[in-house]
C-alpha positions as CSV (number, residue, x, y, z in Angstrom):
1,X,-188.3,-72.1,-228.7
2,X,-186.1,-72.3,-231.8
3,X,-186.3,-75.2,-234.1
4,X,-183.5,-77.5,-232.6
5,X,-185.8,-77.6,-229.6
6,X,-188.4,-78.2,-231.6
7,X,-187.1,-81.6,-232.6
8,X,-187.8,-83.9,-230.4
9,X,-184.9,-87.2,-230.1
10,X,-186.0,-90.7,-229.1
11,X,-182.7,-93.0,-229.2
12,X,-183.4,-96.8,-230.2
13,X,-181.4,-99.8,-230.5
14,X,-181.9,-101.9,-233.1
15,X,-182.9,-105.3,-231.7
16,X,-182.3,-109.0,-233.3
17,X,-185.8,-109.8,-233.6
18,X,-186.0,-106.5,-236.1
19,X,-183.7,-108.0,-238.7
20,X,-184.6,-110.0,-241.9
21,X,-182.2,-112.6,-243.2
22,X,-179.6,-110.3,-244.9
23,X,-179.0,-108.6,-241.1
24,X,-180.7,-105.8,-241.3
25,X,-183.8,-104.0,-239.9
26,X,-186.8,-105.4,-241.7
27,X,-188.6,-102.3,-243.6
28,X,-191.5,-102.9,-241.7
29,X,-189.6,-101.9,-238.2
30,X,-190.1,-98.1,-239.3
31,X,-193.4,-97.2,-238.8
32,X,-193.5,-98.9,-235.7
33,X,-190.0,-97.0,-234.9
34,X,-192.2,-93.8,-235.9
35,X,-195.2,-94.1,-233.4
36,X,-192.4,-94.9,-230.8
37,X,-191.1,-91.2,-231.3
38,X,-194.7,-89.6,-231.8
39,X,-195.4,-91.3,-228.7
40,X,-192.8,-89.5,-227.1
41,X,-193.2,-86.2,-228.8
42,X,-196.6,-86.0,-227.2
43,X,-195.7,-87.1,-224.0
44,X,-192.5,-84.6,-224.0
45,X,-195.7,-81.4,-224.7
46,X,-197.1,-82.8,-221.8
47,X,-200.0,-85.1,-221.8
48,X,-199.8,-88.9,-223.6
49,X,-201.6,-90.8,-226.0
50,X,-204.0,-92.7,-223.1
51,X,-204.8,-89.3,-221.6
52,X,-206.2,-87.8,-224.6
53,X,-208.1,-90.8,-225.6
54,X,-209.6,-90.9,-222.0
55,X,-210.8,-86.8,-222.9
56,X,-212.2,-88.1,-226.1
57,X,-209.6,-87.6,-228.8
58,X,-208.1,-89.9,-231.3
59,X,-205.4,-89.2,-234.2
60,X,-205.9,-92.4,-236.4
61,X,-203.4,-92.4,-239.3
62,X,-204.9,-91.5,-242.8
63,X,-201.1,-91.6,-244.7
64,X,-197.7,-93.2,-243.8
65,X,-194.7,-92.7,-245.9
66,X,-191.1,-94.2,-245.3
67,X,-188.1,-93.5,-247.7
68,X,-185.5,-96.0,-247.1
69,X,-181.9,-94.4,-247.5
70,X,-179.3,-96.9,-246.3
71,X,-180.2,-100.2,-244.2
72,X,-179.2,-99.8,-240.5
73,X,-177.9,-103.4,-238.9
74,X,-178.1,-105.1,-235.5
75,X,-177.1,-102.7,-232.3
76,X,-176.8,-99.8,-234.2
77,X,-178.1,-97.1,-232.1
78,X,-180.3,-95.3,-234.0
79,X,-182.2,-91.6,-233.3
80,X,-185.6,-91.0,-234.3
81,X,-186.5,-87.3,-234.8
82,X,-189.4,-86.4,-235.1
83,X,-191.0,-83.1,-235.7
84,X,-194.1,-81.8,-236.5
85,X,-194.7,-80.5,-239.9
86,X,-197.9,-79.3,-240.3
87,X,-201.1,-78.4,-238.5
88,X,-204.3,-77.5,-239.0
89,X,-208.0,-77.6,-237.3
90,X,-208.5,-81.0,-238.3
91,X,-205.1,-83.0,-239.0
92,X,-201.6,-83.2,-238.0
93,X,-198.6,-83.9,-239.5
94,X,-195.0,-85.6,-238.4
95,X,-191.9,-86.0,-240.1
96,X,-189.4,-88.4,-239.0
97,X,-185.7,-89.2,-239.8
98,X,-183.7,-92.3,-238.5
99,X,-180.3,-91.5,-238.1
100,X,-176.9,-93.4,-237.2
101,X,-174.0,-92.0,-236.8
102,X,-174.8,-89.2,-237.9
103,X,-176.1,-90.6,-241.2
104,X,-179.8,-90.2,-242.3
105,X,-180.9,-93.9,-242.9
106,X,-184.5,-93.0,-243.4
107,X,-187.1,-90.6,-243.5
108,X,-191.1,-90.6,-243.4
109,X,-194.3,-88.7,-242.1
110,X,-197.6,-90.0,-241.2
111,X,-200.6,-87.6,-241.8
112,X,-203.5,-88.0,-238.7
113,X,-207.0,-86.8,-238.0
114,X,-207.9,-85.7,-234.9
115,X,-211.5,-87.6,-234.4
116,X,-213.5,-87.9,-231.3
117,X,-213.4,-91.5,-230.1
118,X,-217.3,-92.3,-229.9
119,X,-217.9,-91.4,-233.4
120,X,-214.7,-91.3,-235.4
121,X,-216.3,-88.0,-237.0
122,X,-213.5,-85.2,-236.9
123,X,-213.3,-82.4,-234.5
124,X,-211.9,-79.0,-234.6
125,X,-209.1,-79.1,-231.9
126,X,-208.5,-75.6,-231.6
127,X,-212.0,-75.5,-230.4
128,X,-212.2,-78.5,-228.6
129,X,-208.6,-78.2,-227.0
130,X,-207.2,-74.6,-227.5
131,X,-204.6,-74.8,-225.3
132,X,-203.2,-78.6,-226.6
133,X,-203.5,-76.7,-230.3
134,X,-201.7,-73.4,-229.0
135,X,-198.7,-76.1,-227.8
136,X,-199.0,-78.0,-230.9
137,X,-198.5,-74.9,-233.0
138,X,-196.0,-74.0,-230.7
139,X,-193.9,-77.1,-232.0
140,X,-194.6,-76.8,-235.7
141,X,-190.8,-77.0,-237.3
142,X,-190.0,-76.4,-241.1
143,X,-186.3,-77.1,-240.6
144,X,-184.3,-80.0,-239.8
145,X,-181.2,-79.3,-237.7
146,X,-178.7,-81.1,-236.8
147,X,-178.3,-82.1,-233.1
148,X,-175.0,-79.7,-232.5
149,X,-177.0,-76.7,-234.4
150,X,-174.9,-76.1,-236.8
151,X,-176.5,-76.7,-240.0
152,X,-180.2,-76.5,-240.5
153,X,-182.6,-77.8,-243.7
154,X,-185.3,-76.1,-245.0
155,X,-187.4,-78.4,-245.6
C-alpha cells in the first residue's frame, strides 16, 4: 500500500448551523469534523468504533490540536484526510487536514490511548489485538500527498 492509499478521504459539506456570525465555520466544528474522519478511517481497516468497544477497547483522546489556516464558509465542500501518524503498544496517533479546493484550511492530530473499557487502565494492543495492530501499522503514513499523487510532504 503506498502512502496515497494510506490517506484516507472523508468529503464534508459545511452546513449553516456550523457557522458563527461572520459566515464561517465556527472553530469548534473541527474536532468534531476530525472524529468524523477517524470514524471512517477505522471503519475503512475494517471494524468500527462500536465493534471494538463491544471486544473491550477504548481510544479516549489524551491531546487535540487544530491549526487554523484560512476560514472555510457555508457549502464549501471540504475533504478531511486523515492519516495515521504514529503508533505504538499503547497510543495512536492521527493527523488531519481540511482542505477546499485544493487549499489546506486546517490541520490538527489528536493523540489516543488504547484502554480497556472496564477499567480505563491501558493495554498493550499488539498483545491484546495483533492482527488490528499489524493493520494499524500497516496504515502508519509520514507523508502527505496530494489526492492526484503528484506531490508528496514529508512530514
Amino acid at each position: 500500500m503506498n502512502d496515497i492509499e494510506k490517506i484516507n478521504r472523508l468529503h464534508i459539506t459545511a452546513r449553516y448551523a456550523e457557522t458563527d456570525m461572520m459566515g464561517i465555520i465556527h472553530h469548534s466544528v473541527y474536532p468534531v469534523w476530525f472524529e468524523a474522519a477517524r470514524t471512517n478511517m477505522i471503519r475503512s481497516i475494517g471494524i468500527t468504533y462500536s465493534q471494538l468497544e463491544k471486544d473491550g477497547i477504548m481510544l479516549p483522546l489524551s491531546e487535540l490540536n487544530c491549526k487554523y489556516i484560512s476560514p472555510v464558509h457555508y457549502e464549501d465542500d471540504v475533504i478531511i484526510e486523515t492519516r495515521i501518524s504514529k503508533l505504538s503498544f499503547a497510543k495512536i496517533e492521527f493527523t488531519y487536514r481540511a482542505v477546499f479546493d485544493g487549499n489546506v484550511k486546517a490541520q490538527g492530530s489528536t493523540l489516543h490511548g488504547f484502554v480497556d473499557s472496564k477499567t480505563f487502565r491501558p493495554i498493550n494492543i499488539k498483545k491484546v489485538r495483533p492482527e488490528l495492530y499489524e493493520k494499524l501499522k500497516e496504515r502508519i503514513c509520514t507523508e502527505w500527498c496530494d489526492t492526484d499523487g503528484e506531490a508528496c510532504i514529508k512530514v
